[in-house]
C-alpha positions as CSV (number, residue, x, y, z in Angstrom):
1,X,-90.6,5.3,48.6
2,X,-89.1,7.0,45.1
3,X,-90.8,7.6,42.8
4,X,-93.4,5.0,42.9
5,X,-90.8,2.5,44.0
6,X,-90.8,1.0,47.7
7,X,-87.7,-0.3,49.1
8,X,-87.9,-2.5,51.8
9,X,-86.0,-3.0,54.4
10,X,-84.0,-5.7,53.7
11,X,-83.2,-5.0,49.6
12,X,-81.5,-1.6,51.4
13,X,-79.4,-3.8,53.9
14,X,-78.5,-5.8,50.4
15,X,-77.4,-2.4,48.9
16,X,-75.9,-1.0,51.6
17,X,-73.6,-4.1,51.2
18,X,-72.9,-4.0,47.8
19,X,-71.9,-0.6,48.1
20,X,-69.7,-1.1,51.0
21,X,-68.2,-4.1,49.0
22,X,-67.7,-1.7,45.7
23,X,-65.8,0.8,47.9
24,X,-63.5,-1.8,49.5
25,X,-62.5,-2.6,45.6
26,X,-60.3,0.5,45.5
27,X,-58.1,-1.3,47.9
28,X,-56.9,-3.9,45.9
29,X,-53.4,-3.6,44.4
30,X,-51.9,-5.7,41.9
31,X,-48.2,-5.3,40.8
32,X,-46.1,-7.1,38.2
33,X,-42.5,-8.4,38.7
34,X,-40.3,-6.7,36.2
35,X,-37.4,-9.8,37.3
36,X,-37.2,-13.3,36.2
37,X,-37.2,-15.6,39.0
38,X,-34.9,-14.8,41.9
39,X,-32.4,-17.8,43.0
40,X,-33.2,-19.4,46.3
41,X,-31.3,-18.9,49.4
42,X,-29.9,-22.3,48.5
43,X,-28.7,-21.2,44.8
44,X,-27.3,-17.8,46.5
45,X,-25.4,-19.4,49.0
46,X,-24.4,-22.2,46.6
47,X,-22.9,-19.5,44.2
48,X,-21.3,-17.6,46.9
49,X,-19.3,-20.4,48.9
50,X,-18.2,-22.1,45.1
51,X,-16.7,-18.6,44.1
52,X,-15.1,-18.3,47.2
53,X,-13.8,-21.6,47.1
54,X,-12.4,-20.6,43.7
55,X,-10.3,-18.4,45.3
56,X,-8.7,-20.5,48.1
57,X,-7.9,-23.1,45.9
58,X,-6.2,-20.7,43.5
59,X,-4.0,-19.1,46.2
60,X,-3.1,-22.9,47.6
61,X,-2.2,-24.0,43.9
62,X,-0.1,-20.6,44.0
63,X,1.7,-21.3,46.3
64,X,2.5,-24.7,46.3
65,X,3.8,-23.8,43.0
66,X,5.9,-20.8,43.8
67,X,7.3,-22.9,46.7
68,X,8.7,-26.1,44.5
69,X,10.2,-23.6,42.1
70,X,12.2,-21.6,44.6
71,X,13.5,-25.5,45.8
72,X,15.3,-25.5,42.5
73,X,17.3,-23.9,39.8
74,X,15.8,-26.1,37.0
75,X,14.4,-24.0,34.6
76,X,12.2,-27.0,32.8
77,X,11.0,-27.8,36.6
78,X,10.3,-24.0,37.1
79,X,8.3,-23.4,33.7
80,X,6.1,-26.5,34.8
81,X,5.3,-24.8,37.9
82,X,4.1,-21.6,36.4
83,X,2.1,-23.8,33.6
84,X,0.3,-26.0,36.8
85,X,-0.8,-22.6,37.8
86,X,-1.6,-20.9,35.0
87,X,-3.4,-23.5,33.6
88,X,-5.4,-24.7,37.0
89,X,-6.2,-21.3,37.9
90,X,-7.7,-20.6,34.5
91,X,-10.0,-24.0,34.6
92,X,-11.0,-22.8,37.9
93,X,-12.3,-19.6,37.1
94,X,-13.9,-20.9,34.3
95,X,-15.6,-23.5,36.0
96,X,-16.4,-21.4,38.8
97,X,-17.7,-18.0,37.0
98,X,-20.9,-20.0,35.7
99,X,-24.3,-18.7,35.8
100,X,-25.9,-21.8,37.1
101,X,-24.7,-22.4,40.9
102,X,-24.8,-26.0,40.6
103,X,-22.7,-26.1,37.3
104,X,-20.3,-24.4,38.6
105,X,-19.8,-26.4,41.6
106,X,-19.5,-29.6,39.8
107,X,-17.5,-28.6,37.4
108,X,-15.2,-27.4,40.4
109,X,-15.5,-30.7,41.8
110,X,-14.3,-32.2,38.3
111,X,-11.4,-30.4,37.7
112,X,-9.9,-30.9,41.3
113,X,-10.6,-34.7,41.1
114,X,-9.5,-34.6,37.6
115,X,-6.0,-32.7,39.1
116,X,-5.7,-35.4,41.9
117,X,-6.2,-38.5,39.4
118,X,-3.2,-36.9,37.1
119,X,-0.9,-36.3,39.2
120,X,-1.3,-39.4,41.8
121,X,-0.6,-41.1,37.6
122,X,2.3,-39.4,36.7
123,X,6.0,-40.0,38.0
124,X,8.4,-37.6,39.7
125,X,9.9,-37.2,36.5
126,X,7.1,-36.0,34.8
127,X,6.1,-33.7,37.7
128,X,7.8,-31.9,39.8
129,X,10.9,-33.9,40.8
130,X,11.4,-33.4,44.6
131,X,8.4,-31.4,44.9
132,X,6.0,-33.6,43.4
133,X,5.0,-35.1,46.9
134,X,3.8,-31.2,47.8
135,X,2.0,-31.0,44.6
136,X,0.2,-34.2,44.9
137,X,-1.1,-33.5,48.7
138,X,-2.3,-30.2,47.4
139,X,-4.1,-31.5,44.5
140,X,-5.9,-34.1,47.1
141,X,-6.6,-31.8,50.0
142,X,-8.1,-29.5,47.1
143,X,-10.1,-32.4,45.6
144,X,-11.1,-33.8,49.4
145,X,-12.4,-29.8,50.0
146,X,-14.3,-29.6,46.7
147,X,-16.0,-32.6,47.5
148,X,-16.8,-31.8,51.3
149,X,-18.3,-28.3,49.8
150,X,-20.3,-30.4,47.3
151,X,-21.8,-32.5,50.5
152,X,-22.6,-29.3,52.5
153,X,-23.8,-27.3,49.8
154,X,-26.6,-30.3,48.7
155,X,-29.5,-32.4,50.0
156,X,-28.5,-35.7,50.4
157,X,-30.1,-36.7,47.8
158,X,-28.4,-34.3,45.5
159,X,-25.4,-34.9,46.4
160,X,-25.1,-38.7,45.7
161,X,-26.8,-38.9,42.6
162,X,-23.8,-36.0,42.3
163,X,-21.8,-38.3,43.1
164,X,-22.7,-41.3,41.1
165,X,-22.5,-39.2,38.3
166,X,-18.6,-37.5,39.0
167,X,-17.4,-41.6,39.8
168,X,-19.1,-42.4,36.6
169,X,-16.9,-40.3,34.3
170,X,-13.5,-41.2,33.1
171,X,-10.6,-40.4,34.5
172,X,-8.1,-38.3,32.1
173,X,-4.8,-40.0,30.8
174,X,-1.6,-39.4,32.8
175,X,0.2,-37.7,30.3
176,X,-3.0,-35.2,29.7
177,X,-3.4,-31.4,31.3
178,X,-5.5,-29.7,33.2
179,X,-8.2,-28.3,31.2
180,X,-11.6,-27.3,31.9
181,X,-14.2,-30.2,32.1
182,X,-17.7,-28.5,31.3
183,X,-20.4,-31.0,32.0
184,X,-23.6,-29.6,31.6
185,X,-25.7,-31.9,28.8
186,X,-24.0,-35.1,30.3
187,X,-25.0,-34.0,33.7
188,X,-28.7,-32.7,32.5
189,X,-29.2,-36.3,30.6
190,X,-28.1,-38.3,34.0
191,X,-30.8,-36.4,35.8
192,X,-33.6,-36.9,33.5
193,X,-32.4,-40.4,33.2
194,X,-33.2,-40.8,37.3
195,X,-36.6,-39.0,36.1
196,X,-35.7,-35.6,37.3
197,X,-36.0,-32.5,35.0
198,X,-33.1,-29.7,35.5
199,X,-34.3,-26.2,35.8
200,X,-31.7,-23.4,36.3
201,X,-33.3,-19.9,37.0
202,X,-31.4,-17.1,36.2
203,X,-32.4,-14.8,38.9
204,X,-33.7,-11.3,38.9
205,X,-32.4,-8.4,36.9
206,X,-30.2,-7.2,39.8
207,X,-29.0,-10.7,40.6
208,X,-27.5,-11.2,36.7
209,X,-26.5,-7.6,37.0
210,X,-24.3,-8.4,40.5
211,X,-23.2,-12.0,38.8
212,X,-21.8,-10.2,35.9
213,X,-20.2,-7.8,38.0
214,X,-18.3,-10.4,40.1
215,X,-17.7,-12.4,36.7
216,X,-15.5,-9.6,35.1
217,X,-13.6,-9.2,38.5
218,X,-12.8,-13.1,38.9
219,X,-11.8,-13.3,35.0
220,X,-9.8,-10.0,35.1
221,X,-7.9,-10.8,38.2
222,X,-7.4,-14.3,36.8
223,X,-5.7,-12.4,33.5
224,X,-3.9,-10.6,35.3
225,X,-2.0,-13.1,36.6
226,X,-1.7,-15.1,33.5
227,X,0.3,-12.0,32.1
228,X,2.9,-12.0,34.8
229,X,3.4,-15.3,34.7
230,X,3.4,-15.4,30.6
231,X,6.2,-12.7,31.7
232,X,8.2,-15.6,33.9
233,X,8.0,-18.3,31.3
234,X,9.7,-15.8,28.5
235,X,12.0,-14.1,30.9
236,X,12.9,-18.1,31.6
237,X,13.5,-18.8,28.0
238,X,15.8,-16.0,27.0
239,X,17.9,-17.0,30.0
240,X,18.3,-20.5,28.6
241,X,17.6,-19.5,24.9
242,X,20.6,-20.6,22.9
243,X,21.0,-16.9,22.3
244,X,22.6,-17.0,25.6
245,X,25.3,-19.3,24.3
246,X,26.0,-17.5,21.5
247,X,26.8,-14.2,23.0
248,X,28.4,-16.1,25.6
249,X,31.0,-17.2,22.8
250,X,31.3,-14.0,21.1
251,X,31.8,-12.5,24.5
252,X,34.8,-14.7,25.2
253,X,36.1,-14.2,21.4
254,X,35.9,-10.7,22.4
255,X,38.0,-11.5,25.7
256,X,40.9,-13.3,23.4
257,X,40.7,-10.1,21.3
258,X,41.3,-7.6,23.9
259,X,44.3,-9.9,25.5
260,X,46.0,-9.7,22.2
261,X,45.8,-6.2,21.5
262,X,47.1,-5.4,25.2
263,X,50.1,-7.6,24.7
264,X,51.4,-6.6,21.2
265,X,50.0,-2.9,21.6
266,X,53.2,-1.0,22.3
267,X,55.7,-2.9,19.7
268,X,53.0,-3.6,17.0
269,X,51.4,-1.2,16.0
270,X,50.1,-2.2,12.6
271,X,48.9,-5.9,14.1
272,X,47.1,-3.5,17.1
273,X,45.0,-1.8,13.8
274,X,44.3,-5.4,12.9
275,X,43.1,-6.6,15.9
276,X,41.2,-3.8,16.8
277,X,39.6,-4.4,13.7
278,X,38.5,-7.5,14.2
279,X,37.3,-6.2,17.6
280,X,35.5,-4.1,16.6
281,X,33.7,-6.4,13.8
282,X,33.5,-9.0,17.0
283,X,31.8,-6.9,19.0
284,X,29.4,-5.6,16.2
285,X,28.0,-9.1,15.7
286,X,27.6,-9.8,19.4
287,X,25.3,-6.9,20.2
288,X,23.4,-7.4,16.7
289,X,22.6,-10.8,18.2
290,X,21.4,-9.1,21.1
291,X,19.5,-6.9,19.4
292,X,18.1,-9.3,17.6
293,X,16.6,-11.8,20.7
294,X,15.9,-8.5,22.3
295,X,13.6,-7.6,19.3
296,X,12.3,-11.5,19.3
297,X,11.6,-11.1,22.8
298,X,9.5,-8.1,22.9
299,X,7.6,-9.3,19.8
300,X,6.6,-12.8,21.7
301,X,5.7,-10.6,24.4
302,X,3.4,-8.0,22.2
303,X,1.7,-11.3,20.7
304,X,0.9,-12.8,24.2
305,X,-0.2,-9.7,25.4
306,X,-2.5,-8.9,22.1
307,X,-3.8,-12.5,22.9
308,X,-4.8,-12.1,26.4
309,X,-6.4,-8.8,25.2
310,X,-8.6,-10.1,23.0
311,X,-9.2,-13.0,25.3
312,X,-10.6,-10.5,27.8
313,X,-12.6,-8.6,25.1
314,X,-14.3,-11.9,23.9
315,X,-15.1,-12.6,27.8
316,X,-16.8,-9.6,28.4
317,X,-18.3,-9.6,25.4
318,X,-20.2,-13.1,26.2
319,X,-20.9,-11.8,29.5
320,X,-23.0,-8.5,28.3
321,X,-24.4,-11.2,25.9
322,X,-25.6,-13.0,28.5
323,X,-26.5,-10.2,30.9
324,X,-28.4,-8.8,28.2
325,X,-30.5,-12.5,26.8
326,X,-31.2,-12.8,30.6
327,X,-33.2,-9.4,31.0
328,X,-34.6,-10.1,27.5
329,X,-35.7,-13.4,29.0
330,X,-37.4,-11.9,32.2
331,X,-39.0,-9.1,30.4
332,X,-40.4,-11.8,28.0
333,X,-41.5,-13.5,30.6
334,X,-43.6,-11.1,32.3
335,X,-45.3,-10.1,29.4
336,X,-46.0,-13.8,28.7
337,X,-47.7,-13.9,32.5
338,X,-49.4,-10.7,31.9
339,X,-52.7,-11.3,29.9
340,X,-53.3,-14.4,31.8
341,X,-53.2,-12.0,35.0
342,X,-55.6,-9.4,32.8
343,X,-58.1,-12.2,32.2
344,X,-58.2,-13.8,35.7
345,X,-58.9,-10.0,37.0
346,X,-61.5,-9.7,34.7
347,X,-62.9,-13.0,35.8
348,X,-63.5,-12.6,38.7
349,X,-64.3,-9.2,38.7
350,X,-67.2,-10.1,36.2
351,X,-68.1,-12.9,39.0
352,X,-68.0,-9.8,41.6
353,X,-70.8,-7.9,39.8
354,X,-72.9,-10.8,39.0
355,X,-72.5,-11.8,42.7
356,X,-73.9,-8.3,43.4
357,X,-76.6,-7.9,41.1
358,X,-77.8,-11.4,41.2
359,X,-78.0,-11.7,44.8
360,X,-80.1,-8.7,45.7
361,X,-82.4,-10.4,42.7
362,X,-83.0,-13.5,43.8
363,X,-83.8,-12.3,47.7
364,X,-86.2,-10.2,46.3
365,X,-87.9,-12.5,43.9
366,X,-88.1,-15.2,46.8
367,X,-89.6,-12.2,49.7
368,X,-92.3,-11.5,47.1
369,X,-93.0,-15.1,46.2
370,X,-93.6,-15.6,50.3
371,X,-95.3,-12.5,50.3
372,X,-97.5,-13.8,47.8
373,X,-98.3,-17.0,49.2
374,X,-98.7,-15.6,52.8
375,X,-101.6,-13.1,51.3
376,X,-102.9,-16.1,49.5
377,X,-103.4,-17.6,52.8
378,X,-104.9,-15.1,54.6
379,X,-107.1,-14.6,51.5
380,X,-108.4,-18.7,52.0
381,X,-108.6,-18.5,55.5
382,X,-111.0,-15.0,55.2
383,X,-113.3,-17.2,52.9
384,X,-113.6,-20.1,55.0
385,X,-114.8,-17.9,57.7
């Protein structure tokens, strides 16, 4: 008894609990995910084994390439080669290199089929002469691979409405390139028109962090080829520039010149002054020409390399754009998800108490109404007797 009050014995088993249940509060812990939703092991692996596949295919295209133009010493066969590559190799990693996993593997599977359509089109002539046969096997194999890695990669399901959709788009004209065939409304509208709604997470701060990363690498290394190659193609035109044909003719001019003076050198000498003279005005012009496509060569180079500069530039650019919306999106996000985490807390910690106070309450209320009634009882029965 305090202070008046008696407790009985079971409203102090009902505190006892409630206190016991108040202390084992402390151990709940609730944390909040700074991230945006990671990617499944299915999106990672997806990602991966696309990018990787990027790579293989670039090194085949490489080298199938480099191996039809060392067959021949056509130089309009030769600058075809190192456009196939150049070209390829840049759809690829741009197809590739895409945030979304699934984009990027079927708009790898596009370009490859798209490859293997043009060149089974086109004639010899237009290709590769000899070493068209090479190019076209390559192009298949890399368009059977790309599809195989589409089938492994996917449910079943996936895949063929995957590939319904890649046999439902046209095939490019034979006298097109290879260009980059992005795909991503047309392919978002064919799966909301089989009812199903697209949803492409980004993944967590450190997974847009690490796709960035291994963005720049692919486009950089991808640049840096383009530049030597760019290289090949000019050091291929000066060779069969008509500049070369003109100091070719100057040079033999210069040839006559120099027989001339050697034969009426010792007997002539004011004819020798002459000649000389007209060597040396000869031999002016030639290396002015040269001078000249020299100074035209270096400037083509200076522009291609000012372009793929600022190509690079813009790329990274987009990419910190994007690394940058994507944390903005995740932190938005969160803060989105957080009061409705507050209120739920507060729910149920307001259910907690109520549980807690009301409990004890209506325990008591119904011992003293029994109480009650059992006195009342005993009072009757006392009367009756």
């Amino acid at each position: 008894m305090m202070n008046g009050i008696r407790i009985r014995p079971f409203e102090a088993a009902a505190i006892l609990a409630a206190l016991t249940l108040l202390t084992g509060c402390s151990l709940l812990k609730f944390s909040v995910d700074t991230g945006g939703e990671p990617l499944s092991k299915e999106e990672t692996r997806m990602r991966l084994l696309t990018r990787g596949f990027y790579y293989e295919a670039s090194d085949e295209v490489t080298a199938a390439a480099d191996s039809i133009a060392a067959g021949s010493d056509d130089a309009e066969l030769q600058r075809r080669t190192i456009r196939w590559k150049l070209r390829t190799t840049r759809a690829a990693v741009d197809a590739a290199m895409q945030q979304a996993p699934e984009l990027a593997l079927l708009d790898t599977w596009m370009l490859y089929r798209n490859m293997d359509s043009l060149f089974a089109a086109r004639p010899d002539s237009l290709l590769f002469g000899a070493g068209s046969p090479l190019a076209r096997r390559t192009a298949s194999r890399l368009h059977r691979k790309a599809r195989h890695l589409a089938s492994d990669l996917l449910t079943p399901e996936r895949y063929e409405l995957m590939r319904q959709f890649v046999a439902a788009q046209p095939l490019p004209a034979p006298g097109d390139e290879v260009q980059p065939d992005r795909t991503m409304l047309p392919w978002v509208d064919f799966l909301r028109a089989h009812g199903i709604e697209a949803l492409y997470p980004v993944g967590t701060i450190a997974e847009v962090m690490a796709d960035m990363g291994d963005r720049i690498g692919g486009v950089t290394q991808q640049t840096t080829n383009a530049i030597d190659w760019t290289g090949d193609l000019l050091s291929l035109r000066i060779r069969q520039d008509s500049l070369r044909d003109r100091l070719a003719m100057q040079l033999d001019s210069l040839e006559r010149d120099f027989n001339r003076l050697t034969a009426v050198a010792e007997d002539l000498p004011g004819v020798s002054r002459e000649v000389a003279a007209e060597l040396n005005a000869a031999l002016a012009e030639a290396m002015a020409t040269f001078n000249a496509g020299v100074d035209n060569a270096f400037a083509d180079i200076d522009r291609q390399r000012m372009a793929l500069q600022h190509y690079v530039s813009a790329e990274r650019e987009a990419l910190v754009a994007q690394a940058q919306q994507a944390a903005d999106d995740a932190i938005a996000k969160t803060l989105a998800a957080l009061p409705a985490l507050v209120g739920k807390v507060v729910f149920w910690i307001v259910l907690l108490v109520a549980a807690l106070v009301g409990v004890p309450f209506l325990l008591g209320f119904w011992a003293g109404g029994w109480r009650e009634r059992a006195r009342r009882r005993k009072a009757d029965r006392t009367k009756q007797e």
